[in-house]
ROROTOR-503686 format. One record per residue: x, y negated, z of N, C-alpha, C, O, CB in turn. Coordinates in steps of 0.2 Angstrom, whole numbers, plus 5000, padded with zeros to 4 digits. Glycine has a CB too. Example, Ala and Ser with C-alpha at 12.3 -4.5 7.8 and 13.67 -1.06 7.14 Angstrom:
# ROROTOR-503686
506650285039506250225039506650165039507150175042505750225045 506450115035506850055036506450005039506749945040507050035029 
END
This chain:
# ROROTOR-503686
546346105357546246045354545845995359545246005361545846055347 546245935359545645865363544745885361544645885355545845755359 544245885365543745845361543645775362543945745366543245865361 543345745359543145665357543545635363544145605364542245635356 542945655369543045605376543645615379543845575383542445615382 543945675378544545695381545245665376545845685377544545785382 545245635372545745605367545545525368545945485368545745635359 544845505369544645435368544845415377544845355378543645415364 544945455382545145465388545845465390546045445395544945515390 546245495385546945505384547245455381547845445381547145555382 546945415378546845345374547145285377547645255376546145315372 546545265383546545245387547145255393547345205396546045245388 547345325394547945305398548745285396549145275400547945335401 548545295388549045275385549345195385549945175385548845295380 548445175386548545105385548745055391548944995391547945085382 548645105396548945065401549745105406549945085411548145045406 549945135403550545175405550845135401551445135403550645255405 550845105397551145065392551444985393551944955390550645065389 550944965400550944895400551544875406551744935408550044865402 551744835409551944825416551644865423551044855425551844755417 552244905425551944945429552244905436552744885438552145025427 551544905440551744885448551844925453551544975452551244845451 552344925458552544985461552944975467553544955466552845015456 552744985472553044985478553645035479553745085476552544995483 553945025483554845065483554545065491554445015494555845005481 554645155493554945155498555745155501556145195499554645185498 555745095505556645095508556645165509556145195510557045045517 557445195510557545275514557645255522557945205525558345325511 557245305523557145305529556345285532556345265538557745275532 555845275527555445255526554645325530554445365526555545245518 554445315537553945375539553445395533553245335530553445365546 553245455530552845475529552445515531552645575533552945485525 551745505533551345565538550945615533550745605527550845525544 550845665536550545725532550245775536550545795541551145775528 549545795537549345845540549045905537548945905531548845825544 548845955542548546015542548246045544548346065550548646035542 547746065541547046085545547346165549547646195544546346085538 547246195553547446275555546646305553546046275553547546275565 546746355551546246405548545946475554545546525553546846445541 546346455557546346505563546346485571546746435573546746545562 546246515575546346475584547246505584547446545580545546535593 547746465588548446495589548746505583549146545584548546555593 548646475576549146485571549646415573549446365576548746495562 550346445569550846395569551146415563551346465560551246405575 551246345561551746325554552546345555552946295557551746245552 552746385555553546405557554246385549554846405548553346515558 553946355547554446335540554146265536553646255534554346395535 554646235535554546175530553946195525553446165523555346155525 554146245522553546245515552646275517552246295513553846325508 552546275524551946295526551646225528551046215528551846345531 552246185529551946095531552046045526551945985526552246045537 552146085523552446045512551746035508551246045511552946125505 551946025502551246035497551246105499551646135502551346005487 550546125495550346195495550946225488551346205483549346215495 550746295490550846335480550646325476550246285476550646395477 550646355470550146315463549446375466548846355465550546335452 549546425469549046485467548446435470548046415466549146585472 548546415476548046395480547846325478547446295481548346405488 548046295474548146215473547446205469547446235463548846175467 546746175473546146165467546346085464546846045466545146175471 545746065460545746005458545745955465545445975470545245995454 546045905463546245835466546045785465545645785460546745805466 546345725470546345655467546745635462546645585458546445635471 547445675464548245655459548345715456548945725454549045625464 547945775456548245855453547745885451547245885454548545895458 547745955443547345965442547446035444547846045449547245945437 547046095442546946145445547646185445547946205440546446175442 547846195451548546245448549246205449549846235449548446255439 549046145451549746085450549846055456549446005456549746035445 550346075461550446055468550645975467550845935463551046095472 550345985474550345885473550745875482550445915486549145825473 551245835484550845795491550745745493551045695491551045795495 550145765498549745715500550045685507550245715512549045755500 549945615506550245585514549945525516549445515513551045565515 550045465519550045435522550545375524551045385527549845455524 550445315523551045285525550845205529550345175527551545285518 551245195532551145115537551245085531551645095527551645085543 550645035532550544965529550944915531551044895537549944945529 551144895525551744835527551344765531551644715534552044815518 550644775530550244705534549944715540550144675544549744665530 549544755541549044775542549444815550549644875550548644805535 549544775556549644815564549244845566549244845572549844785570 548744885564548444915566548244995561547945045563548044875567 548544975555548445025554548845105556549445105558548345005548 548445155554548545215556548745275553548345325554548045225558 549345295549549345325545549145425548549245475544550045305541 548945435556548745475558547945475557547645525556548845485565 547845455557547045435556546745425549546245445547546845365560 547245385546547045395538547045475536546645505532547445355533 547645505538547645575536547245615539547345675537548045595535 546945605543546345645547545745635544545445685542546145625555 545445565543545045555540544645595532544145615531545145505541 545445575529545545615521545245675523544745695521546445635516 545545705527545745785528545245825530545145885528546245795532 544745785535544245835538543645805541543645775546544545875544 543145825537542345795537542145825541541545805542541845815531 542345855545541945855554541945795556541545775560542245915560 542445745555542445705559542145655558542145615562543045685561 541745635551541245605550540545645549540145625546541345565544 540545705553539945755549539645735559539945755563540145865545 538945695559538745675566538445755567538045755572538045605566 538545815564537945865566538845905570538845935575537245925557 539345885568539845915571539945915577539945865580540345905569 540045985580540445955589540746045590540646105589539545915599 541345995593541746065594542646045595542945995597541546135584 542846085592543646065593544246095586544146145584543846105601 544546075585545046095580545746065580545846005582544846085574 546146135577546846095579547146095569546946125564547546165587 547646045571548046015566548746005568548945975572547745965565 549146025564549545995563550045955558550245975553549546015564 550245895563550245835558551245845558551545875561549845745563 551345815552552245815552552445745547552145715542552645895548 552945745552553145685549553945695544554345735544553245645554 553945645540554145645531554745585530554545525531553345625525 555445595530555845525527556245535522556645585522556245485533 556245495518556445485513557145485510557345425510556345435513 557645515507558645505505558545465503559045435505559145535502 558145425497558245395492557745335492557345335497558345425487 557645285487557045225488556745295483556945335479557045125485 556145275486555545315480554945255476554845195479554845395486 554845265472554445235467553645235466553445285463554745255461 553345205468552445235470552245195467552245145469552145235478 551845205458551245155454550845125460550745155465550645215449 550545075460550045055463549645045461549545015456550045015465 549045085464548245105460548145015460548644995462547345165467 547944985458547244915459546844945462546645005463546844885453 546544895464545744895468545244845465544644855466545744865476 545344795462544744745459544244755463544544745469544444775452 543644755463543044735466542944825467542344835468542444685461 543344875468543044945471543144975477542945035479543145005467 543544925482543444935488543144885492543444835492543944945490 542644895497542644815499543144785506543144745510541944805502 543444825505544044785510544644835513544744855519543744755517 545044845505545544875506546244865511546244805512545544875502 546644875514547244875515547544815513547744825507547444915514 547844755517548144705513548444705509548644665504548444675516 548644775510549544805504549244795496549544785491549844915505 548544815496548444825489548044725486548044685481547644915488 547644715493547644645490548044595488548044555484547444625492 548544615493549244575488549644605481549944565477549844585494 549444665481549744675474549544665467549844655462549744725474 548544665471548044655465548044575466547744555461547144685468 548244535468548544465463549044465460549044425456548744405466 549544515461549944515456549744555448550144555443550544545459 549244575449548944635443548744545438548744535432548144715447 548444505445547844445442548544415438548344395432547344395449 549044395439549644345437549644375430549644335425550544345442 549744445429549744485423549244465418549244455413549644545424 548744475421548144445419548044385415547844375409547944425422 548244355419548344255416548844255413548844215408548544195422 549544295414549944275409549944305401550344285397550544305412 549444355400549144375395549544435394549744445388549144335389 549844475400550444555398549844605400549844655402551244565405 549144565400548644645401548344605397548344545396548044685408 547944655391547444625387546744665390546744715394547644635377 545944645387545444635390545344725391545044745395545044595386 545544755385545444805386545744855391545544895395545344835381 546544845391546844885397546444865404546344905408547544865398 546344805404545944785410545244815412545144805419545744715410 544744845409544244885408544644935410544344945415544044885401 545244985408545145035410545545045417545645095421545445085405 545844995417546144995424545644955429545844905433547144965425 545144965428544444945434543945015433543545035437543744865432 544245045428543845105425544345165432544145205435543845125414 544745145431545245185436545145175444545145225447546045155434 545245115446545145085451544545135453544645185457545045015451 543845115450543245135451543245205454542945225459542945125444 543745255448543545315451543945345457543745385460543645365445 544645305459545045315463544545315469544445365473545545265463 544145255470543545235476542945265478542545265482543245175476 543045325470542145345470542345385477542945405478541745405461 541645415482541645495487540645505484540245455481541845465501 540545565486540045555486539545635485539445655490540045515482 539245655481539045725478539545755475539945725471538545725474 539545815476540245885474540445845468540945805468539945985472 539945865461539845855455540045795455540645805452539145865451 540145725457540145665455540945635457541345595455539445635456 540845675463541645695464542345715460542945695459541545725466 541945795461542345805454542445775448543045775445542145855452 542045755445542145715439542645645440543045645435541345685438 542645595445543445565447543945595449544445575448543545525451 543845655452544445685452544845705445545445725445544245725457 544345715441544645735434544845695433545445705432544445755429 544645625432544945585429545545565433546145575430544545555428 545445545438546345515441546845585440547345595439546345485452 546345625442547145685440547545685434548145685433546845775440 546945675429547145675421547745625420548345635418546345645415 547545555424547745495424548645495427549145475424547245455428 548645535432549245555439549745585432550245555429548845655448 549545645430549845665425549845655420549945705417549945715424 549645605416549845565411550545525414551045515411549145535410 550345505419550745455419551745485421552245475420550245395423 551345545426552145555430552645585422553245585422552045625437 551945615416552345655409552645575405553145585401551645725403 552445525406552945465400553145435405553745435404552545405395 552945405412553745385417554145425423554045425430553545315421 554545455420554845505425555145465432555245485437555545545421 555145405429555645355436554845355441554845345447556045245432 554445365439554045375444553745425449553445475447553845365443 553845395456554045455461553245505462553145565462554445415469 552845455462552245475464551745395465551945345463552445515472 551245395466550545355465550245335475550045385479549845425460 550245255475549845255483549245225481549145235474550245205489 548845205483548245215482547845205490548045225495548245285479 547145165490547045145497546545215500546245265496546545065497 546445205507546045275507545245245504545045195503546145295517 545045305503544345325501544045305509543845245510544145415497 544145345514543845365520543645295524543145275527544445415524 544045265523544445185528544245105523544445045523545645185529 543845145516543945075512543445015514543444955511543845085503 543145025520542844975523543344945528543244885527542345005527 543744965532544044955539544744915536545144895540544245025543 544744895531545444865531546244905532546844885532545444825536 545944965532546744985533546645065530546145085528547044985542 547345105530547345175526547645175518547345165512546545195526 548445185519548645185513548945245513549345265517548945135511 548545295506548545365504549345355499549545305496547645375498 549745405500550245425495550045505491549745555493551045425499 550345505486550245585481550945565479551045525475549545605473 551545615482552045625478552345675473551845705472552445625481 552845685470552845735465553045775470553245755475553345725459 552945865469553345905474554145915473554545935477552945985474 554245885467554945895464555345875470555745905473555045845457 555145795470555445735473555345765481555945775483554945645471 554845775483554745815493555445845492555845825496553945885495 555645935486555945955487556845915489557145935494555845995483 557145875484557645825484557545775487558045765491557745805478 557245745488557345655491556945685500556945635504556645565485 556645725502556145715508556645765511557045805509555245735508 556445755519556745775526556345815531556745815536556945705529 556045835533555545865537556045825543556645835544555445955537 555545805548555945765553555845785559556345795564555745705553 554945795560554545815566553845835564553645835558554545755572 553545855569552945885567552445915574552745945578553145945563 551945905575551645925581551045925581550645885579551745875586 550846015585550146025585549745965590549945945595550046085587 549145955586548645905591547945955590547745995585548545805587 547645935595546745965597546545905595546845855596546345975606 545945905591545345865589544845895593544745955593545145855582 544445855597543845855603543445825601543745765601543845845609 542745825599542245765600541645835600541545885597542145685592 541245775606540745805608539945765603539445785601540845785617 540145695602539745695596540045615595540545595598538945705597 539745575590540045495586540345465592540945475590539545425583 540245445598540545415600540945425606541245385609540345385600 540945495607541745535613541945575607541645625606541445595622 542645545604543145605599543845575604543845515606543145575586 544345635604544845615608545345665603545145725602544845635617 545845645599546445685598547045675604547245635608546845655591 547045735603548045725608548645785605548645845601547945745620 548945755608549845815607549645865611549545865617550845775611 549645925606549545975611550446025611550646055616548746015609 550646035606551246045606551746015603551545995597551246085604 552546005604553045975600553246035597553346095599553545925603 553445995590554146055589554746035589554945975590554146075582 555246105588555946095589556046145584555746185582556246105597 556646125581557046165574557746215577558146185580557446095568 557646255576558146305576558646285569558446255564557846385576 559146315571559846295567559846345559560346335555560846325574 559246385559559346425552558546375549558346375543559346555553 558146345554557746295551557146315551556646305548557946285544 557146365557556346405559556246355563556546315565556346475564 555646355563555146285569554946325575554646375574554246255565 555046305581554446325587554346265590554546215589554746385593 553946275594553646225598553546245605553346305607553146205595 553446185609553346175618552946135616552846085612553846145624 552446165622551646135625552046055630552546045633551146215632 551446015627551545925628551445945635551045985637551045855624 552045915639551745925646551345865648551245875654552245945651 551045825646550445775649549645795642549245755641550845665648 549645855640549045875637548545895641547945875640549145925632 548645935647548045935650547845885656547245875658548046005653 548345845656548145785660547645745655547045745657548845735662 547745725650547645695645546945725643546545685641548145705640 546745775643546045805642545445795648544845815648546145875642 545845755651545045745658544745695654544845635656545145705668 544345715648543945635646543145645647542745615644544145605637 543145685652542445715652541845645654541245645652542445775659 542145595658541545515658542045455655542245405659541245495668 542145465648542545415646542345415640542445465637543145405647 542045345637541845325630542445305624542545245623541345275632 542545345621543045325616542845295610542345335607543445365614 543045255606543145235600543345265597543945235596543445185599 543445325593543945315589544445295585544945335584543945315589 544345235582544845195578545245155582545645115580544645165573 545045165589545545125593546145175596546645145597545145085600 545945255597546445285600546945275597546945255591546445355602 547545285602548445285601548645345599548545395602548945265609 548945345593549545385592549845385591550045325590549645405589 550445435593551045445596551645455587551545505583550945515603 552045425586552545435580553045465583553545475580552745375575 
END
């Protein structure tokens, strides 16, 4: 049985799954990027479903999923914005050493890339006033949320919960308070994917980057990955930083697909060239990745 806040909560998404839904189409043939963290020194992902959403066993609570209910997570170029990074947005999501200043050391990842058979259908979170400087993609959408507005196809209260939404999409912060948006948008994710099936999945700006202007987060259905997605490429990379301001990713292996659909891979042959960065000061958010 609901109690109060969990029905006066399901209320609310009622009320706005209800209204004009805004929603970006990915074309096919559309990159999606996705990483992974390695659990171990020399592990390798040797199959599509180990660079996929995870299982349900292993699936905790999310942004877009609740305990138990695979989600995937990616990244995607902004339609405005040349600079943005969808390697780097998904680094950033993915692993708090790289904003933790007490970190120094090395880890490997690997990142793969994702395209589309079909257009796919992606809700667009809003942002209202809970990012301060999101990705153009969503400020352009959030005037169209505003046209809705003025045209009187949101009334005052759906507008309330979709800043109440916004809000928690942006919250980062202590475990507990955390978790607590993550319940909610999860609740929200499935609410909404159970009354519109035409939708594919939810973008949404990064948390990590909502200063920088750029970083646009995707959560697709795992349905839709299985049928509409392609595994295309995929390649291990070293993360190095000695502390904030010398961090260097690079290609440390490509992969190649065997004909029954096993993965191996060859060592990049410019990676150890590429590692003399012993008197060279990097930015960050300026290094080049490679697609």
């Amino acid at each position: 049985m609901l109690t109060e806040l969990n029905a006066y909560v399901m209320n609310d998404y009622a009320n706005i799954t209800q209204i004009t839904l805004l929603v970006r189409r990915l074309d096919i043939g559309t990159k999606v990027i996705r990483v992974r963290q390695h659990s171990q020194e020399n592990q390798l992902f040797k199959y599509r479903k180990d660079l996929s959403y995870p299982p349900k066993e292993k699936v905790k609570l999310a942004r877009a999923n609740m305990d138990g209910q695979p989600m995937f997570y990616g990244a995607v170029f902004s339609n405005f914005c040349i600079n943005d990074n969808p390697r780097l947005t998904c680094l950033l999501e993915t692993n708090k050493e790289v904003l933790d200043d007490t970190f120094v050391g090395k880890k490997d990842l690997t990142y793969s890339l994702w395209l589309n058979k079909r257009e796919i259908n992606l809700f667009v979170i809003p942002v209202f006033d809970s990012y301060p400087h999101p990705a153009k993609d969503f400020e352009w959408y959030y005037e169209l949320w505003k046209e809705l507005m003025q045209d009187d196809r949101i009334n005052k209260e759906q507008i309330n919960v979709l800043k109440e939404l916004s809000r928690h999409f942006s919250l980062t912060g202590e475990k507990k308070e955390e978790e607590n948006s993550y319940a909610y948008t999860a609740d929200f994710t499935t609410h909404l994917f159970k009354t519109h099936p035409e939708i594919d999945g939810i973008i949404y700006p990064s948390v990590r980057l909502k200063e920088e202007g750029i970083g646009v987060n995707v959560a697709i259905r795992p349905e839709v990955i299985d049928d509409a997605f392609e595994l295309k490429a995929c390649s291990v990379c070293r993360y190095f930083k000695r502390n904030k301001r010398q961090q260097l990713i690079l290609n440390y292996k490509h992969s190649r697909f065997r004909q029954n659909g096993k993965i191996y891979y060859v060592i990049d042959r410019e990676f150890y060239r590429d590692l003399d960065f012993k008197n060279t000061e990097y930015d960050f958010k300026t290094l080049q990745f490679k697609y």
